[in-house]
C-alpha positions as CSV (number, residue, x, y, z in Angstrom):
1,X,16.0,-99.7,-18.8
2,X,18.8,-102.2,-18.7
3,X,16.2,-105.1,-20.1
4,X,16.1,-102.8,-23.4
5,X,20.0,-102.6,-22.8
6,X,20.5,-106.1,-23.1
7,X,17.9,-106.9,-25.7
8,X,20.1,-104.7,-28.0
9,X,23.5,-105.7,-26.9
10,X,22.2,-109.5,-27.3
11,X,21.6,-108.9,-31.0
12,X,25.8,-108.6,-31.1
13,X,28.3,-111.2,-30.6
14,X,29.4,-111.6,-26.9
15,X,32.7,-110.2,-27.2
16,X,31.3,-107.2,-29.3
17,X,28.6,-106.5,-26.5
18,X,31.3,-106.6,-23.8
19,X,33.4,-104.1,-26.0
20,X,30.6,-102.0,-26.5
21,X,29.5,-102.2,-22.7
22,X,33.2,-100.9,-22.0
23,X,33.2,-98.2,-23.6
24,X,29.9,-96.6,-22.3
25,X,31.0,-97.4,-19.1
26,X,34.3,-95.8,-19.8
27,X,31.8,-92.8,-21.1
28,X,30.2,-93.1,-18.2
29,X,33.0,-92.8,-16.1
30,X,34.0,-89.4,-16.8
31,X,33.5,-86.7,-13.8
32,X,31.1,-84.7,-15.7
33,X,28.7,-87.9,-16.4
34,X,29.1,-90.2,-13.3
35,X,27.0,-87.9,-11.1
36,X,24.0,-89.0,-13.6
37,X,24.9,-92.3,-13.2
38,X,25.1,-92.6,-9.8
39,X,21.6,-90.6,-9.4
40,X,20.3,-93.3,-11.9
41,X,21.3,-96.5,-9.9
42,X,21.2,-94.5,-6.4
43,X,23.2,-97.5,-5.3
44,X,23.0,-97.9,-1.2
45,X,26.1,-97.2,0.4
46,X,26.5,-100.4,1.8
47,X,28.3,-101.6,5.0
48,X,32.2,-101.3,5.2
49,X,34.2,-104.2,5.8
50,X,38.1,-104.7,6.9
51,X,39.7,-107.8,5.8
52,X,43.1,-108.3,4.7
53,X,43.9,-104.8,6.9
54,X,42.0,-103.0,4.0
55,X,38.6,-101.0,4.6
56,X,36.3,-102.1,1.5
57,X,32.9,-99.5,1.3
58,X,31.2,-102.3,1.1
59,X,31.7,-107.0,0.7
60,X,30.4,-106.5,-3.5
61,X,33.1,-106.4,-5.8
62,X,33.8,-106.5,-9.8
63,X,35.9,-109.8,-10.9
64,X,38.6,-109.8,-13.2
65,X,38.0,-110.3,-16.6
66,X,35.1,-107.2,-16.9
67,X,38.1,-104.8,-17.1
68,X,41.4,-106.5,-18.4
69,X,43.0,-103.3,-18.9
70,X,41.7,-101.1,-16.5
71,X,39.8,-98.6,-18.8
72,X,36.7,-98.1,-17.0
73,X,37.5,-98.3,-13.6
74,X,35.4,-95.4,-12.7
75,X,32.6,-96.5,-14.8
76,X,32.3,-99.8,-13.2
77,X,33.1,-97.8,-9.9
78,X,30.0,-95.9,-10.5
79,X,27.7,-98.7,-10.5
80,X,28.6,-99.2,-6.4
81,X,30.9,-102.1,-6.3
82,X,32.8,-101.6,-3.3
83,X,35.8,-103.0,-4.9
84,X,37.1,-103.2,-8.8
85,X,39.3,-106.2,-10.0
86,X,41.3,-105.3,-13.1
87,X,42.9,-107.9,-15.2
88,X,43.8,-110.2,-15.6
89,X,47.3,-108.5,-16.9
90,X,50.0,-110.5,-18.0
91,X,53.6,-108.7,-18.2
92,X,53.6,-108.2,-22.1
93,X,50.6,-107.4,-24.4
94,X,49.3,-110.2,-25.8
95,X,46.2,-110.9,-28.4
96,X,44.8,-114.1,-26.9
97,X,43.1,-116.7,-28.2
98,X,41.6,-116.8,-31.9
99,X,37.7,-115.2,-32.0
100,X,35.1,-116.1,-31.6
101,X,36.1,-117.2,-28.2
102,X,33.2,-115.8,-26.1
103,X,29.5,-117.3,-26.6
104,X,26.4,-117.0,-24.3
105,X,24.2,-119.8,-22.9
106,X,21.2,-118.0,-23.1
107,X,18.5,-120.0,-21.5
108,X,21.2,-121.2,-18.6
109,X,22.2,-117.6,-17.8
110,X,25.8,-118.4,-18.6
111,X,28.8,-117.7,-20.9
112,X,31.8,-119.8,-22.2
113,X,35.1,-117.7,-22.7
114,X,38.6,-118.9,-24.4
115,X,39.9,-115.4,-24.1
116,X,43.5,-116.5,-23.4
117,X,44.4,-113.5,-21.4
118,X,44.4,-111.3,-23.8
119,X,45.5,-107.9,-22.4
120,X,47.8,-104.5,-23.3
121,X,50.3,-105.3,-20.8
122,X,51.2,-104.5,-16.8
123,X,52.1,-101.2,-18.2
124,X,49.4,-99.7,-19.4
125,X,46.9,-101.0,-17.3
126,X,49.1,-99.6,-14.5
127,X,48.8,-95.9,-16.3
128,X,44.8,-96.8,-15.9
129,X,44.8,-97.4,-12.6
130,X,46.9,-94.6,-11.5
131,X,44.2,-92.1,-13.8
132,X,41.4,-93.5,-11.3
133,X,39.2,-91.5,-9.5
134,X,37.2,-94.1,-7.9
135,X,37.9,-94.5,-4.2
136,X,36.9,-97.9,-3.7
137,X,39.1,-100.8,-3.2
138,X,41.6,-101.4,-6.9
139,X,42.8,-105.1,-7.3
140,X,44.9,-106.2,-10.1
141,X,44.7,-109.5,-11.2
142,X,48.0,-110.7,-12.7
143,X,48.8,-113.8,-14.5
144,X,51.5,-115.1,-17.1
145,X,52.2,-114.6,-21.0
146,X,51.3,-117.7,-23.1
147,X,54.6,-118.2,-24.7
148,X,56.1,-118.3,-20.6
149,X,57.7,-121.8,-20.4
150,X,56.0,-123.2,-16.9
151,X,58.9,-123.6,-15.5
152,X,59.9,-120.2,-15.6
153,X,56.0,-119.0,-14.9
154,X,56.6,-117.7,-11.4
155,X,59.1,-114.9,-13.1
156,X,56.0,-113.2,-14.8
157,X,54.0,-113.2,-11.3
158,X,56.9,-111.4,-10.1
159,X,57.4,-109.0,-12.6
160,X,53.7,-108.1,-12.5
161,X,53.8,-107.9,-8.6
162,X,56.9,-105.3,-8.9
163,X,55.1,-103.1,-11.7
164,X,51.5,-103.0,-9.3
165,X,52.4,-103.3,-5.8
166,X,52.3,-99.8,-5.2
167,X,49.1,-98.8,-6.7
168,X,46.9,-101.4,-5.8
169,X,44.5,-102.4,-2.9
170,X,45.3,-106.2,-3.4
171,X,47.0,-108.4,-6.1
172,X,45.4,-111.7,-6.8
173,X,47.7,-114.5,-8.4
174,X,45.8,-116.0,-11.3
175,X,46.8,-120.0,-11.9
176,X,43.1,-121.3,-12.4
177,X,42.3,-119.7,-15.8
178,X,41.4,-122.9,-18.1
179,X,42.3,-120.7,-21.6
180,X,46.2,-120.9,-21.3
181,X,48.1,-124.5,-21.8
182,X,48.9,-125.6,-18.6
183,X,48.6,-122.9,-16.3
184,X,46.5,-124.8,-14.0
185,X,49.5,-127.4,-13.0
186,X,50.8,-123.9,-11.0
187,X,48.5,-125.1,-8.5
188,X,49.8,-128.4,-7.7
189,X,52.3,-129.7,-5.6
190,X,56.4,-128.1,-5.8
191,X,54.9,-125.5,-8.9
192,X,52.3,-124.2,-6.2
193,X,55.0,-124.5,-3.6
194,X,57.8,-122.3,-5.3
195,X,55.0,-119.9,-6.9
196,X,54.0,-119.1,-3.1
197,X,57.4,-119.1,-1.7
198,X,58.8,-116.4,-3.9
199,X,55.7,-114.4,-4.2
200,X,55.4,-114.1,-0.2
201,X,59.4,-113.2,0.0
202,X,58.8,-110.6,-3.2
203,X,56.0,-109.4,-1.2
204,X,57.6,-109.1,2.3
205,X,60.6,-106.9,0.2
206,X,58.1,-104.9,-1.2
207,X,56.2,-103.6,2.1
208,X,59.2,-102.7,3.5
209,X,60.2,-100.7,0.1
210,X,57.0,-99.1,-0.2
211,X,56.4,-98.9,3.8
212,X,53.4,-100.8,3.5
213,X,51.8,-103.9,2.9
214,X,49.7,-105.2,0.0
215,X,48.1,-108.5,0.6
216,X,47.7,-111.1,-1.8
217,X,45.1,-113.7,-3.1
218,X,45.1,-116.5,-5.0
219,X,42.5,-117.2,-7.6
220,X,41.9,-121.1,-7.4
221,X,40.0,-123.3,-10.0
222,X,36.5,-124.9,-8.9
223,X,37.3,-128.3,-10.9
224,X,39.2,-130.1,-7.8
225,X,39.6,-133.2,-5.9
226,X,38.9,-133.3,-2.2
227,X,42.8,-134.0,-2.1
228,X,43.7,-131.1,-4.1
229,X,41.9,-129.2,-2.4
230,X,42.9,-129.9,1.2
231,X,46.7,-129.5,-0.5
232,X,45.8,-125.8,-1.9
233,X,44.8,-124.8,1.9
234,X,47.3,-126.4,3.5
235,X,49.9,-124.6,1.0
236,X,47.8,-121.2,1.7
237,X,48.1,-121.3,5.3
238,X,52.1,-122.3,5.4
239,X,53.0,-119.6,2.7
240,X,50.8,-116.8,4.9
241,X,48.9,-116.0,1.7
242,X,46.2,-112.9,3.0
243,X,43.0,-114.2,0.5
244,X,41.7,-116.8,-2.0
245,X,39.4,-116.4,-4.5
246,X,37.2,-119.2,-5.2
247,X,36.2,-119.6,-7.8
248,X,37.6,-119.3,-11.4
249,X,35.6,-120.6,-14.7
250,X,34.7,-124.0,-14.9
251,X,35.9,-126.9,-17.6
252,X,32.5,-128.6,-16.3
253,X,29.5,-129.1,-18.4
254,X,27.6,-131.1,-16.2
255,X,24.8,-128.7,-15.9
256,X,24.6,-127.4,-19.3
257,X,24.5,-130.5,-21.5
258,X,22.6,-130.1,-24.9
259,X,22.3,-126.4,-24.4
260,X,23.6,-124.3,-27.3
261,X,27.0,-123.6,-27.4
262,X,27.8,-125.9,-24.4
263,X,30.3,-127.4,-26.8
264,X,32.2,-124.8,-26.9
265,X,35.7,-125.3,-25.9
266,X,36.8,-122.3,-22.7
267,X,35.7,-121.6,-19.4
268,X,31.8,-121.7,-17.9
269,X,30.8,-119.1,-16.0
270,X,27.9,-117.7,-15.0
271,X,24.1,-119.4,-12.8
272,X,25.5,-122.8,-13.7
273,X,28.9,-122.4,-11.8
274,X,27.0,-121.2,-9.0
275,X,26.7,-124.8,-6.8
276,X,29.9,-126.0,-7.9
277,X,32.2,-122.3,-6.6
278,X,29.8,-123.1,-3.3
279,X,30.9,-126.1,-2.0
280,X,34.5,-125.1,-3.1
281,X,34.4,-122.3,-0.4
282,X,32.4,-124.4,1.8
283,X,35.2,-127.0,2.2
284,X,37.6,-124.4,1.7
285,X,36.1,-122.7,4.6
286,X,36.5,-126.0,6.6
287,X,40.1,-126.6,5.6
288,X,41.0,-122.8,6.3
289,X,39.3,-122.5,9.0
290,X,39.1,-118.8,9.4
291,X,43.2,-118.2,8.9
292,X,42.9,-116.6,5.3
293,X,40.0,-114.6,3.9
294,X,37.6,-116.1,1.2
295,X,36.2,-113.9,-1.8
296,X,33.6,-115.8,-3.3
297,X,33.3,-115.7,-7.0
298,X,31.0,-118.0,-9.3
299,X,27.5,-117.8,-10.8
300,X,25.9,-114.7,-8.3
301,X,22.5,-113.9,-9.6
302,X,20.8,-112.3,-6.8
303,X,20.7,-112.0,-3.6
304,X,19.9,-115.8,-2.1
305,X,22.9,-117.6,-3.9
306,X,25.0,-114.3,-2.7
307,X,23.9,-115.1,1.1
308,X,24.5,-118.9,0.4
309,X,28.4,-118.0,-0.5
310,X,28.6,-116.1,2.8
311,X,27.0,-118.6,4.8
312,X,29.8,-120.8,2.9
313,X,32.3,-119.0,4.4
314,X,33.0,-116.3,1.9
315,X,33.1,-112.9,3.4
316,X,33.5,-110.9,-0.1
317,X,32.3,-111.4,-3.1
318,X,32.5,-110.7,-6.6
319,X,30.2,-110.3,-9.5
320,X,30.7,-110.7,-13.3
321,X,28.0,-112.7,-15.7
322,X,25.0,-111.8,-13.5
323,X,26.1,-108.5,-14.0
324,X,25.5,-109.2,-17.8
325,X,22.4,-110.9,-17.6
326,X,20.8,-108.8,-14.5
327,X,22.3,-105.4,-15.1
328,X,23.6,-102.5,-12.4
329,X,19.9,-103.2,-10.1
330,X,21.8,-106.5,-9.3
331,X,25.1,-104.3,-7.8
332,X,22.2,-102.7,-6.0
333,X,20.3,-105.5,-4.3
334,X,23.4,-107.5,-3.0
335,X,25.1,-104.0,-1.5
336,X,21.4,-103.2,0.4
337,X,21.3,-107.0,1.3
338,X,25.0,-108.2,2.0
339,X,26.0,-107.0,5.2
């Protein structure tokens, strides 16, 4: 069924598909409908897992980006994803980059996005998540507005931490999206430093407002040094970040050279991100040694790259362009296979 899906979805542009998609899912979602839909997929119910001091049904998650604004949380929910990454959600609304700014590499099983962040706001993807019926795990994905000076970035991340702590599972810190001007130097040296510093102290405040405690993640690029790298961890582990998810899009066209649309100016995603995201959480995994919980993200097809992620180091992971390109029977196989 999905194989005639995506044959007709293919005939639109990529960002017109993923529209489309939403809003059957969002269709989908309702109470009277999802019954059908879970009948349809008859998803397994997979094996719960505690990390972070949160019980997730099961280690196969939706990543950010699917649902920017939260609007079909219980669709996506439906499909069996143990957990549901929203965003990512910047403090204002904002439109993004100009379109087209999504394009498919076809025969490499991959996509190229410049979205920008574009979003509705903390606001109303807050509204979303509080409408949620699904009773997996929520996280919300925040990041900053474009026209943010740097300097001044970390104020966003704590504006968006204040508006979601409350309502969701986890919160993951977005500084490795490639689509907004320098957002990526947030990861390096005093930027990264200060980031951390304030967002732990917000976050210790919080749990004692809220009489609980929310962990965080940080959402790391796959395009670093060895040196880079080893600083990310070691800035992890002395902040007492709870997660990190590796990986983000890649700038990288190493493995998609003369392919059309490679050109293309954004983020790569998808199969050819796959080896790259892995030996990020394998060193990661190294560095970390077991202190802070990996979710790994990055070109999950089926279920033997899924198990080579684990055996990384990654004890979640999260799911996004195979979804496109494999459809809801992919959600399937990795909850019956990843234990």
């Amino acid at each position: 069924m999905y194989k005639l899906f995506r044959q007709c979805i293919f005939q639109m542009d990529a960002e017109t598909a993923h529209n489309f998609t939403l809003q059957c899912l969002k269709l989908a979602g309702h109470p009277l409908l999802q019954p059908l839909l879970k009948s349809v997929i008859a998803t397994p119910k997979g094996t719960e897992k505690t990390v972070m001091g949160v019980c997730f049904p099961n280690p196969i998650g939706l990543a950010a980006g699917a649902d920017k604004n939260g609007d079909a949380i219980d669709g996506f929910g439906a499909l069996g994803f143990g957990f549901v990454e929203v965003g990512t959600v910047t403090p204002l609304a904002q439109d993004g980059n100009a379109k087209p700014r999504q394009f498919r590499l076809i025969e490499a099983e991959g996509i190229i996005n410049r979205n920008g962040f574009n979003n509705n706001g903390i606001d109303y993807l807050i509204e979303n998540v509080k409408k949620a019926r699904y009773r997996g795990v929520i996280g919300i994905n925040i990041g900053k507005n474009k026209q943010t000076p740097l300097e001044h970035g970390k104020d966003d991340y704590i504006f968006c931490l204040n508006k979601a702590y409350n309502y969701a599972g986890y919160i993951t810190v977005n500084i490795s999206s490639p689509n907004t001007p320098d957002l990526r130097q947030l990861q390096y040296g005093d930027y990264f430093d200060d980031l951390l510093q304030s967002i732990k102290a917000r976050q210790t405040i919080l749990a004692d407002q809220y009489n609980k405690y929310v962990p965080i993640a940080v959402k790391i690029a796959p395009d670093l040094s060895e040196a880079e790298l080893v600083q990310i961890a070691d800035a992890l582990v002395r902040h007492k970040m709870d997660g990190v998810i590796a990986t983000n899009t890649t700038i990288s066209r190493e493995n998609v050279a003369g392919l059309k649309n490679a050109d293309q100016l954004g983020g790569l995603s998808g199969r050819p991100l796959q080896q790259k995201s892995t030996a990020i959480i394998k060193r990661l995994s190294e560095e970390l040694k077991g202190r802070i919980l990996i979710i790994g993200s990055g070109g999950i097809d089926g279920v033997q790259n899924a198990q080579e992620k684990m055996a990384a180091g990654a004890e979640l992971l999260q799911v996004y362009s195979g979804l496109i390109y494999h459809g809801p029977k992919l959600v399937k196989d990795l909850v019956k296979a990843i234990k």
